[in-house]
C-alpha positions as CSV (number, residue, x, y, z in Angstrom):
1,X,39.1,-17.6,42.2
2,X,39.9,-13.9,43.5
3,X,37.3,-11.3,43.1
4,X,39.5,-9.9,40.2
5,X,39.5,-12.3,38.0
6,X,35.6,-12.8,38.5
7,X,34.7,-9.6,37.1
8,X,37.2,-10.3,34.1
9,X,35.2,-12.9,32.8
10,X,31.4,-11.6,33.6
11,X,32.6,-8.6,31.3
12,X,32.7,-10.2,28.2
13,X,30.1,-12.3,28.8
14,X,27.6,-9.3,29.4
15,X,28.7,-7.8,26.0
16,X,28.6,-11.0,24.0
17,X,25.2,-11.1,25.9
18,X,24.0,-7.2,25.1
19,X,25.6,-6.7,21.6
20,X,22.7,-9.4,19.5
21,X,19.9,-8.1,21.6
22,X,21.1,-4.4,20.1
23,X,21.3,-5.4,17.0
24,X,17.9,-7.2,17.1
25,X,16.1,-4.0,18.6
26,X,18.2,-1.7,16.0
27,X,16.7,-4.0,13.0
28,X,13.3,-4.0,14.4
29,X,13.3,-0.4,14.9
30,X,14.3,0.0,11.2
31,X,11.5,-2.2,9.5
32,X,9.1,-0.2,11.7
33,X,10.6,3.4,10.4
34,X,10.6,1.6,6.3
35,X,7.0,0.4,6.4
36,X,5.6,3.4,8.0
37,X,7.5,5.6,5.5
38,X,6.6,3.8,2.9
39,X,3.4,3.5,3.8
40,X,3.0,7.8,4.3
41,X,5.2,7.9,1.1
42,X,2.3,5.8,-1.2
43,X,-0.8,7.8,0.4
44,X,1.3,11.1,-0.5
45,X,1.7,9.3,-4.3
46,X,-1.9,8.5,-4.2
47,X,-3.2,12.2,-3.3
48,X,-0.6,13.6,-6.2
49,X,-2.7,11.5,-8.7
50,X,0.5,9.1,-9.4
51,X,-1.1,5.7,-7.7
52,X,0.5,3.3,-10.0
53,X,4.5,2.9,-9.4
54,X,6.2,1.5,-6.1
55,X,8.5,2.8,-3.2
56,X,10.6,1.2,-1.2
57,X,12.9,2.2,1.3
58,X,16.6,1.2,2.4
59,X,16.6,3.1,5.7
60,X,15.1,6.7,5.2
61,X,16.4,6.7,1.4
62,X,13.8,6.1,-1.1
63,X,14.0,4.4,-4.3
64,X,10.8,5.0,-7.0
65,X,10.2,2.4,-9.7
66,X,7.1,1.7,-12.2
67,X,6.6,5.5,-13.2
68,X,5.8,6.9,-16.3
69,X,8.8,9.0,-18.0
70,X,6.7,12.1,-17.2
71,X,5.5,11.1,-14.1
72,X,9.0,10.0,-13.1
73,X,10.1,13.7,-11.5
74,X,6.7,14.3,-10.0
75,X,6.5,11.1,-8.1
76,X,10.4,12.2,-7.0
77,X,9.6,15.5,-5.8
78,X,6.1,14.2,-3.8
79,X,8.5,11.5,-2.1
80,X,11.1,14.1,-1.1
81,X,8.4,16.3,0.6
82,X,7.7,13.5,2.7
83,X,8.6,13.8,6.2
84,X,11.3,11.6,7.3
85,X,12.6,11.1,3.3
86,X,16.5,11.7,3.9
87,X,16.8,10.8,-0.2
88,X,14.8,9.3,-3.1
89,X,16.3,8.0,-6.2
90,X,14.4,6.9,-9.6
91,X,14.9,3.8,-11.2
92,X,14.7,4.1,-15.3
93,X,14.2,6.7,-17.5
94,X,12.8,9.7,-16.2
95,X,12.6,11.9,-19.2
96,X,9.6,11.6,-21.6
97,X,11.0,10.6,-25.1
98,X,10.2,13.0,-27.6
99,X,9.7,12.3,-31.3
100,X,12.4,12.2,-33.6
101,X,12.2,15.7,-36.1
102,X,11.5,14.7,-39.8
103,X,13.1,16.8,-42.8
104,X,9.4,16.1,-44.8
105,X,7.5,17.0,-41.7
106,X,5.6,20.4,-42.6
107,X,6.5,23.1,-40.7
108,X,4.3,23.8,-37.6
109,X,0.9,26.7,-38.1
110,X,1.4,29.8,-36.8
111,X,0.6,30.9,-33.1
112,X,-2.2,33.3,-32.6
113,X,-2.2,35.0,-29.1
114,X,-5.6,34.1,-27.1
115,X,-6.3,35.6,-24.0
116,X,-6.8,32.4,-21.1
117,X,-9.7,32.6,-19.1
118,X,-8.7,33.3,-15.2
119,X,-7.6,29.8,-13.7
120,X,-9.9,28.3,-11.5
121,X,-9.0,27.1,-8.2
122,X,-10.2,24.1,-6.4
123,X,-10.5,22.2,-3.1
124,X,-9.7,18.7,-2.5
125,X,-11.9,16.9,0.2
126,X,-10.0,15.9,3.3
127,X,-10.3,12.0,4.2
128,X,-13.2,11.3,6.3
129,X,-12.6,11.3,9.8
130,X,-15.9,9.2,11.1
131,X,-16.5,5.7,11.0
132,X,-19.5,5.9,8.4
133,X,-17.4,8.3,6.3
134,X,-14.1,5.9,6.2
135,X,-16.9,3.1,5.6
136,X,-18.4,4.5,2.9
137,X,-14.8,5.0,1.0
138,X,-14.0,1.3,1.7
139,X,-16.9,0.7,0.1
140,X,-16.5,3.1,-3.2
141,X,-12.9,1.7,-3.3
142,X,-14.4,-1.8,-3.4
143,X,-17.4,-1.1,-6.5
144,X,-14.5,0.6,-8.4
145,X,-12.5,-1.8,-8.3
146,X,-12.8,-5.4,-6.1
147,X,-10.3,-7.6,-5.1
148,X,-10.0,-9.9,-7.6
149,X,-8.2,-13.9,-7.2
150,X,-6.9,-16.3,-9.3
151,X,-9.6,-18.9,-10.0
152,X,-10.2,-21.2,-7.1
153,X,-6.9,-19.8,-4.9
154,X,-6.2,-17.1,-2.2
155,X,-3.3,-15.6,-5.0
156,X,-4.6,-12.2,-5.7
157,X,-4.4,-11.4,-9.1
158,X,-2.0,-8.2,-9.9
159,X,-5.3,-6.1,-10.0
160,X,-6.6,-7.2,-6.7
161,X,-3.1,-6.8,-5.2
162,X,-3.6,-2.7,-6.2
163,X,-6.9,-2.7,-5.4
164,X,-6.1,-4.1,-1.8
165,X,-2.9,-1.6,-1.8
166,X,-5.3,1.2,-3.0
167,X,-7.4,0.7,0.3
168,X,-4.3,0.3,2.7
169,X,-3.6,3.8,1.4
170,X,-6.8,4.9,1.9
171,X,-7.5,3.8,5.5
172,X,-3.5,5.3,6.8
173,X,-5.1,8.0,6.5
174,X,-8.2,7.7,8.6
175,X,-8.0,8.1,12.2
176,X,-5.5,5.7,14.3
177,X,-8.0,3.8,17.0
178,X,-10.2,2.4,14.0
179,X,-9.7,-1.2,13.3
180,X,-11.1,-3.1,10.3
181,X,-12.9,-6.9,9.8
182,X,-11.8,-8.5,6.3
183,X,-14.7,-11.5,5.5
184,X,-13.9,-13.4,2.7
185,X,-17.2,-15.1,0.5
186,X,-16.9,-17.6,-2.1
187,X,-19.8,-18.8,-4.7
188,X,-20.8,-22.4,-4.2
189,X,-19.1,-24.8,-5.8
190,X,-18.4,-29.0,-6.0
191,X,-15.8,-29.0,-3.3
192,X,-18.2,-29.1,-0.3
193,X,-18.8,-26.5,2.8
194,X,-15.6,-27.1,4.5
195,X,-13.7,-26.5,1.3
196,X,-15.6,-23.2,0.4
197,X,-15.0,-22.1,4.4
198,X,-10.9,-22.6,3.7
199,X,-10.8,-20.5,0.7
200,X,-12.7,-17.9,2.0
201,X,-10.8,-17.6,5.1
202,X,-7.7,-17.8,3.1
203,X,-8.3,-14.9,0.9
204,X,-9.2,-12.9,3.6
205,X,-6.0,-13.5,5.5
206,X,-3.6,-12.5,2.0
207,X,-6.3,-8.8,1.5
208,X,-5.4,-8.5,5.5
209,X,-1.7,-9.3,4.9
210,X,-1.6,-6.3,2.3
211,X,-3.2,-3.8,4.3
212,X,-0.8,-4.6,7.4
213,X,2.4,-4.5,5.4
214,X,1.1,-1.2,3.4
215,X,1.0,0.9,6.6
216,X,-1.5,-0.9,9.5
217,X,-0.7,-2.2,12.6
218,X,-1.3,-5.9,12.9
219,X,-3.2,-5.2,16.1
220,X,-5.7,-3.0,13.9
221,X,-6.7,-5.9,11.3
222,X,-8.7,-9.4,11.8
223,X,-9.8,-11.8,8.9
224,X,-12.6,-14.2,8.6
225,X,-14.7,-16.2,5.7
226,X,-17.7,-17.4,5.8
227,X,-17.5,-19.6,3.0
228,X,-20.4,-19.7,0.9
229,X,-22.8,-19.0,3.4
230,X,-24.2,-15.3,2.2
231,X,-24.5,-15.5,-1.5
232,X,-25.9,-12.1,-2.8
233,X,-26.9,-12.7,-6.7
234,X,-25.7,-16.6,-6.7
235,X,-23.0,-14.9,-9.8
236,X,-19.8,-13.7,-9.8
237,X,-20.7,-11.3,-7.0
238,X,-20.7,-14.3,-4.4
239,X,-16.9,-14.0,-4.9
240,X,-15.6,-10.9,-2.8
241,X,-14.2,-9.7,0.1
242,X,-15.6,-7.2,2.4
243,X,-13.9,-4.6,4.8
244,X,-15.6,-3.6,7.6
245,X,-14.8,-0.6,10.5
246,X,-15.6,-2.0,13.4
């Protein structure tokens, strides 16, 4: 075979070749750039006060769902200030429905002019930048509101799923070099060590899952359980997880 022909077919073998590894990198890079906005999109949400809907991202456009009618344009404009945000779009209604007028309705009282007192202006802590400070917000986060499971399951119920999310948000913003231990404890029960050891271990892994796919690098995050090893009151309280800067 002359040298010619060689080089005809090694040409569309190196594209055939080169053209899926693109494409591979290209939809990596793009599930990096949609968690990491999303995840700086929710902590912006959170600071605003408006913790409660979700964002999700098609590329660097945004589309909002589980607000409020009259939280609905706030949560839009917080989004849009995010950097990186090319668009965000709402899903439902996002004007607050006003009450229908009434012919028997009495008309409203007059207005009387008062004079406002000055407004008042007031500073928002920044997020702790030390390891005792983010510690002790874990830890507030946690008394406020623990991650809750479906009896005798790792399935988080829908108020420990927020809870978890609630911390994820919280701990994007601490500093990038810390990394975090989840334990998980269970009460004791009829099932035996090795069965407590399991369920612990797999309720820590799903809290770790939601912090890592709300913002953290897997790198950052390890899971353990310890079963029902530590008891604290031998109640309810035996059933938590912990998360520890380490």
């Amino acid at each position: 075979m002359s040298g010619g022909r060689r080089w005809i077919l090694v040409v569309p073998i190196a594209v055939l070749v080169t053209a899926p590894l693109a494409g591979v990198a290209t939809w990596a890079q793009s599930g990096t750039m949609e968690r990491d906005l999303a995840a700086r999109a929710q902590a912006a949400l959170f600071e605003a006060g408006l913790p409660t809907g979700d964002v999700r991202f098609d590329g660097r456009d945004a589309t909002l769902s589980g607000f409020a009618p009259g939280q609905a344009l706030r949560a839009l404009e917080v989004v849009q200030s995010v950097d990186g945000v090319r668009a965000a779009k709402v899903n439902g209604d996002v004007t607050p429905v006003a009450p229908s007028p009434s012919s028997s309705a009495p008309p409203p009282p007059p207005t009387t002019t008062t004079t406002s007192p000055p407004p008042t202006t007031s500073t928002t802590a920044p997020p702790p930048t030390d390891k005792a400070g983010v510690q002790a917000e874990i830890d507030r986060l946690l008394t406020e509101a623990p991650i809750s499971f479906a009896p005798d399951t790792a399935r988080l119920t829908p108020e420990g799923e927020q809870a978890a999310r609630s911390i994820a948000i919280a701990l994007a913003k601490a500093p990038a070099g810390f990394r975090y231990r989840v334990t998980g404890h269970v009460a004791r029960g009829p099932g035996g060590e090795n069965a407590a050891l399991k369920l612990s271990r797999d309720r820590a892994r799903a809290v770790a899952r939601i912090l890592t796919s709300n913002g953290l690098a897997a790198k950052r995050v390890t899971y353990r359980g310890l079963g029902d090893t530590r008891p604290t009151t031998g109640g309810e309280e035996d059933r938590r997880v912990e998360i520890t800067v380490v």
